[in-house]
C-alpha positions in Angstrom: 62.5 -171.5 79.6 58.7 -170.6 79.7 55.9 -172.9 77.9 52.2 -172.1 78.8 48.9 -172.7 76.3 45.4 -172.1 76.8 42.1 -173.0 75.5 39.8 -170.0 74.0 37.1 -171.9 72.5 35.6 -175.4 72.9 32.4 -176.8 70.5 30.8 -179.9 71.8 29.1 -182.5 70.4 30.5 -181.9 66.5 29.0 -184.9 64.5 27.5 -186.4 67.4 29.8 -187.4 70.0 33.1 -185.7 68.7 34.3 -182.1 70.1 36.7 -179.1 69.2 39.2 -177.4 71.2 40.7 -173.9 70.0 43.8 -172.3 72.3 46.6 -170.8 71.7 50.5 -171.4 72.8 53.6 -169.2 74.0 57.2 -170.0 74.1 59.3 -167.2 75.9 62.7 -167.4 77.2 64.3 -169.4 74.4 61.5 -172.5 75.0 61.3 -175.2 71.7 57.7 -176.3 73.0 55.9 -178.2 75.8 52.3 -179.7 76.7 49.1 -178.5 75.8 46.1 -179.4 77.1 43.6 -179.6 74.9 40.6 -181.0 77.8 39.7 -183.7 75.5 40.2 -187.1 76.6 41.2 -188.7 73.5 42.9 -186.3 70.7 42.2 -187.8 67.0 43.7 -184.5 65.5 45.5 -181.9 66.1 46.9 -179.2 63.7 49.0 -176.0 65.2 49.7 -172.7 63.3 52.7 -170.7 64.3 51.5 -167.1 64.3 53.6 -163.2 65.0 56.0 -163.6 62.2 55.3 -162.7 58.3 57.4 -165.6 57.3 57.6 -169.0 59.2 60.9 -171.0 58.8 60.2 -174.1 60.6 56.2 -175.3 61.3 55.7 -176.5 64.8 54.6 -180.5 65.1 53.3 -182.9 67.4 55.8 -185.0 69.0 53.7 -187.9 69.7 52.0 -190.9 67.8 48.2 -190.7 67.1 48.1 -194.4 66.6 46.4 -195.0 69.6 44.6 -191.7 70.4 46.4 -189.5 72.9 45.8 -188.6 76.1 44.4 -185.1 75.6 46.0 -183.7 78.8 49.5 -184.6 77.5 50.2 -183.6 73.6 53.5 -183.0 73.7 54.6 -180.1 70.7 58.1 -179.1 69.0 58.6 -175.6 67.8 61.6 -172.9 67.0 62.7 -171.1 70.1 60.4 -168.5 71.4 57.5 -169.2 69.1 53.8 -168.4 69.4 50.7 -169.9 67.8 47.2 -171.6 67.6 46.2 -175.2 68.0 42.8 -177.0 67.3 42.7 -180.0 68.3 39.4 -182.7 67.6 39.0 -185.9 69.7 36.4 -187.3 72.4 
């Protein structure tokens, strides 16, 4: 089981002290998810997008609380076996 994501694109300073994180995910080898890191130290939001197949069965999710805002080195995702997609994620 392989998990890896990476960030593409990252805008700072988006109304004022906030930023944006863009990067993308891979599952191979039958993986159902893993840990992204977004570089932010404290995720607010994050929304993924499963991407590859015309029709998605089963949307990936977060596995974690926002509550307290997350560790942005450590958001933990869930999606179907070997699924690829997007995440932006907006925090501090």
């Amino acid at each position: 089981m392989a998990f890896t994501s990476a960030v593409i694109k990252k805008y700072r300073g988006v109304l004022g002290k906030y930023h944006v994180t863009i990067g993308t995910f891979t599952n191979t080898l039958g993986s159902i998810g893993g840990d992204i890191n977004t570089g932010l130290s404290k995720a607010h939001f994050v929304k993924l997008f499963q991407g590859g197949a015309a029709v998605v069965l089963d949307e990936p999710v977060v596995n974690m609380s926002f509550a307290t805002p997350a560790d942005g080195s450590a958001i933990t995702i869930v999606t179907t076996a070997d699924a690829d997609g997007y995440f932006i994620a907006f925090g501090i």
